[in-house]
C-alpha positions as CSV (number, residue, x, y, z in Angstrom):
1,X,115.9,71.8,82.3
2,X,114.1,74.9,82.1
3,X,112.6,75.7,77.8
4,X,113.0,78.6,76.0
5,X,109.4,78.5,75.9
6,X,109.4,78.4,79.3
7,X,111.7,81.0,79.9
8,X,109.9,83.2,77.0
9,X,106.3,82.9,79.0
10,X,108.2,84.2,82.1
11,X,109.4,87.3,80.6
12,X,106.5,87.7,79.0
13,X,104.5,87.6,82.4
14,X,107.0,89.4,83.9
15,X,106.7,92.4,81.3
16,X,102.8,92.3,81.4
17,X,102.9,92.5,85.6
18,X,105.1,95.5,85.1
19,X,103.4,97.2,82.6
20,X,99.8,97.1,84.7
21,X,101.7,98.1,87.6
22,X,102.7,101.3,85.9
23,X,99.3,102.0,84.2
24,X,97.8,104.9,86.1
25,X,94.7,103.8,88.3
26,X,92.1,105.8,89.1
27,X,90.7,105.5,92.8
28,X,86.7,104.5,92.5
29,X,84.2,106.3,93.7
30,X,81.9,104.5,96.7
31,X,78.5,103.6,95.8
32,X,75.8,106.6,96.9
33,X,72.9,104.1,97.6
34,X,70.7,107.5,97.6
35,X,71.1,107.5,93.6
36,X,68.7,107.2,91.4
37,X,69.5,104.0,88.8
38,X,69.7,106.0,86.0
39,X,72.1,108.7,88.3
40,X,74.0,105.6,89.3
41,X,74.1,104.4,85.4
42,X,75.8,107.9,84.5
43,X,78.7,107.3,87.4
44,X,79.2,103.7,86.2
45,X,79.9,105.2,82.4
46,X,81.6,108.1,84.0
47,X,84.2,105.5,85.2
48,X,84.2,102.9,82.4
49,X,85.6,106.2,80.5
50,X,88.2,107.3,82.7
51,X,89.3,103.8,82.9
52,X,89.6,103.3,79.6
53,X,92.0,106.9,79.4
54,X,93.6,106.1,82.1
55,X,94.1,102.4,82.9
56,X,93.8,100.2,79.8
57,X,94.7,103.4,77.7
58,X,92.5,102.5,74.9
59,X,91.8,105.3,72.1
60,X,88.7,103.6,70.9
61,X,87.1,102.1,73.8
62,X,87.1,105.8,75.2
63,X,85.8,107.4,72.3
64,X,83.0,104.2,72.2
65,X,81.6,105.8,75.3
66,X,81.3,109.2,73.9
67,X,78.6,110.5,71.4
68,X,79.8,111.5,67.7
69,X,79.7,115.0,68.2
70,X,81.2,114.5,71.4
71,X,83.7,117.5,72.8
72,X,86.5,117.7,75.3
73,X,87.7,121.2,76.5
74,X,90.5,121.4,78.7
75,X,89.4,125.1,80.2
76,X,93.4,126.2,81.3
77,X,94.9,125.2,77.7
78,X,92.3,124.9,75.9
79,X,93.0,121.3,74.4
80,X,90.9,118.7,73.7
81,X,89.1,118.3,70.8
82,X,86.0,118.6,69.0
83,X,83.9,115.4,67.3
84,X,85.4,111.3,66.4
85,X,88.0,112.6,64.4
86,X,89.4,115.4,66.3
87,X,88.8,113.6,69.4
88,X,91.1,110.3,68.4
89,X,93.7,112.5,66.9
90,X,94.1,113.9,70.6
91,X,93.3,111.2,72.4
92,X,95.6,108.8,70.2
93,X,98.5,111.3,70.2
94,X,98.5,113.9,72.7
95,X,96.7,112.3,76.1
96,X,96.8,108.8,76.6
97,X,100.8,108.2,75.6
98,X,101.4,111.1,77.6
99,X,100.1,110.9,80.4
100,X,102.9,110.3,83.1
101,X,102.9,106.0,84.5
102,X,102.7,107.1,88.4
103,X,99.0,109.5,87.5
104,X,97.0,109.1,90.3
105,X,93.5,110.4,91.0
106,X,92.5,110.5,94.2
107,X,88.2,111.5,94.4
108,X,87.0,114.4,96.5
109,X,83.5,114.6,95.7
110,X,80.9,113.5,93.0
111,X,77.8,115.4,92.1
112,X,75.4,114.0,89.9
113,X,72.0,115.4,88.1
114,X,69.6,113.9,85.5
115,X,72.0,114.3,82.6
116,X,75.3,115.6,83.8
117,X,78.2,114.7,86.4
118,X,80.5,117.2,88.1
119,X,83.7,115.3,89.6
120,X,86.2,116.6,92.0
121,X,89.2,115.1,92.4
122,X,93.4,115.6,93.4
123,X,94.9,114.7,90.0
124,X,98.9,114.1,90.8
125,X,101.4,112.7,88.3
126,X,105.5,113.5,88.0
127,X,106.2,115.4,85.4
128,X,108.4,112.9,83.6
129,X,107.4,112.9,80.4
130,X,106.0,115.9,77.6
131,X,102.2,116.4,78.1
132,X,100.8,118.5,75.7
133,X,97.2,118.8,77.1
134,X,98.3,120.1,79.8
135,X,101.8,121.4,79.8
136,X,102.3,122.5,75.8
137,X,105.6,123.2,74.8
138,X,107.1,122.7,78.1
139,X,109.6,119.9,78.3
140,X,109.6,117.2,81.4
141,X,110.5,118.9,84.5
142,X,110.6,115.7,86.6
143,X,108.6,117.9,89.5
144,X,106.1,116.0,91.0
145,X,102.5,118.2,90.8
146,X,99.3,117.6,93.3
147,X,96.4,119.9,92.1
148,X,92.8,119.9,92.7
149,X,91.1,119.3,89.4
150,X,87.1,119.4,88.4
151,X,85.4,117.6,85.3
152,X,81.8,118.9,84.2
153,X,80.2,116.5,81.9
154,X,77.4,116.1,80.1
155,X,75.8,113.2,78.8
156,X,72.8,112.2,76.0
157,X,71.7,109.4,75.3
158,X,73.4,107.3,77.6
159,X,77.2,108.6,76.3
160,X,78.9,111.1,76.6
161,X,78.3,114.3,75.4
162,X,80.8,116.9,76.3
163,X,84.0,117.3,79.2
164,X,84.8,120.8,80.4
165,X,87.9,120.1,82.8
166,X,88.7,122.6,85.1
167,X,91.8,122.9,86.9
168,X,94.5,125.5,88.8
169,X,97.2,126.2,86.3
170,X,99.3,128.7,88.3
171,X,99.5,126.0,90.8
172,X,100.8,124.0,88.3
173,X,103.7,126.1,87.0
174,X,104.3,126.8,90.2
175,X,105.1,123.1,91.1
176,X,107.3,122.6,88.0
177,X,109.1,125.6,89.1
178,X,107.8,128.3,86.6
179,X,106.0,130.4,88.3
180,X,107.8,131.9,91.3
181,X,105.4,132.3,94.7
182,X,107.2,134.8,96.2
183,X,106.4,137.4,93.9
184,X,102.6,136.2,92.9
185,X,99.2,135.4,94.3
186,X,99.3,131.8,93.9
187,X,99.9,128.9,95.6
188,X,101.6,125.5,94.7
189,X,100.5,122.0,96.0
190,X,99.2,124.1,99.3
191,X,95.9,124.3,97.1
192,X,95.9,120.5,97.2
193,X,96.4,119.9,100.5
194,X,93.9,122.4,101.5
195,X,90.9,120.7,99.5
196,X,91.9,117.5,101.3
197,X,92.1,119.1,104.8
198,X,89.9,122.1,104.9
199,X,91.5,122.9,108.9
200,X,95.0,124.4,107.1
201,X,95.1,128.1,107.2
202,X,93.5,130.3,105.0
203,X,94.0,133.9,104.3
204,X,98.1,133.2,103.9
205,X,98.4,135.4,101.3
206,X,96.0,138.3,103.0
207,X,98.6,138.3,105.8
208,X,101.7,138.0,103.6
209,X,100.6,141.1,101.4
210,X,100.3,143.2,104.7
211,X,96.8,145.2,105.1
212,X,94.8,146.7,101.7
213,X,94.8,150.1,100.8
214,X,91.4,151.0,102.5
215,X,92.5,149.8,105.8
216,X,96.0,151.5,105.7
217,X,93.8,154.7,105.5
218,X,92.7,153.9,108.8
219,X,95.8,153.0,110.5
């Protein structure tokens, strides 16, 4: 005869198997063997952060890597956040809880100097749940997004010292349907696609708003 502590060891298994399934997990970066240790040292705490955002979703452990006086700027939105306190209060409240369970982050490129790392990378979620950071005061859509997205950080004394995220928010509200293509310059998860596989057409747009001004004239 099966125990209720058996049966109570199960479940809890069972709920602790599904919950890391749906943490978000952030695809590594392979190991440049051309770094410098101390270049090498930055992308290793570079990771250990976004791992502790993303995957373990730890408010502290995040904010361990980071310097007091550390700062987060989300350039779109401007969120983010400005020293510890500021920086818990968003990270606690308006990032980790909502960021969607199926985030992915899939790397394009990684650049890194003496004391600061530049990261490209496809950032794709479904927008399932509120996110404030990056959506404010937009309810869930359930659209799923795909959108080419750079972090610029600095560090100092081996933490870090400042995030300036960079992404395309047209594309964005274009994917969540509220922005409409038709009538604007912008593209939806076409930008995505296009970092990934640099042989799709360019110049869509060019062709699609007919010749400018200055060559009509010479028509």
């Amino acid at each position: 005869m099966v125990s209720l502590v058996s049966v109570l060891i199960l479940c809890r298994n069972s709920v602790k198997a599904e919950e890391e399934r749906t943490l978000a997990k952030p695809k590594q970066m392979s190991v440049n063997k051309s770094l410098t240790s101390e270049q090498q040292r930055l992308s290793e705490l570079w990771d250990e952060h976004v791992r502790y955002e993303f995957s373990t979703r730890n408010t502290e452990d995040t904010l361990a890597t980071m310097v007091e006086d550390a700062y987060v700027n989300h350039i779109p939105v401007l969120t983010g956040g400005s020293g510890r306190d500021e920086l818990r209060e968003f990270y606690s409240k308006r990032f980790i809880p909502q960021m969607p369970p199926d985030t992915e982050m899939t790397p394009v490129s990684r650049t890194i100097g003496e004391d600061q790392l530049v990261d490209e990378m496809i950032f794709k979620f479904t927008h399932t749940i509120s996110m404030d950071w990056m959506l404010p005061g937009i309810p869930p859509t359930g659209k799923r997004v795909e959108v080419p997205l750079v972090a610029i950080v600095r560090f100092r004394g081996g933490k870090l010292a400042h995030e300036h995220i960079y992404w395309d928010q047209a594309s964005v509200l274009v994917q969540i349907g509220l922005l409409d293509p038709a009538k604007l310059p912008v593209v939806g998860i076409d930008s995505a696609k296009k970092v990934l596989d640099p042989s799709l057409p360019a110049n869509e747009l060019m062709r699609r708003g007919g010749p400018t001004q200055s060559n009509a004239k010479n028509i």
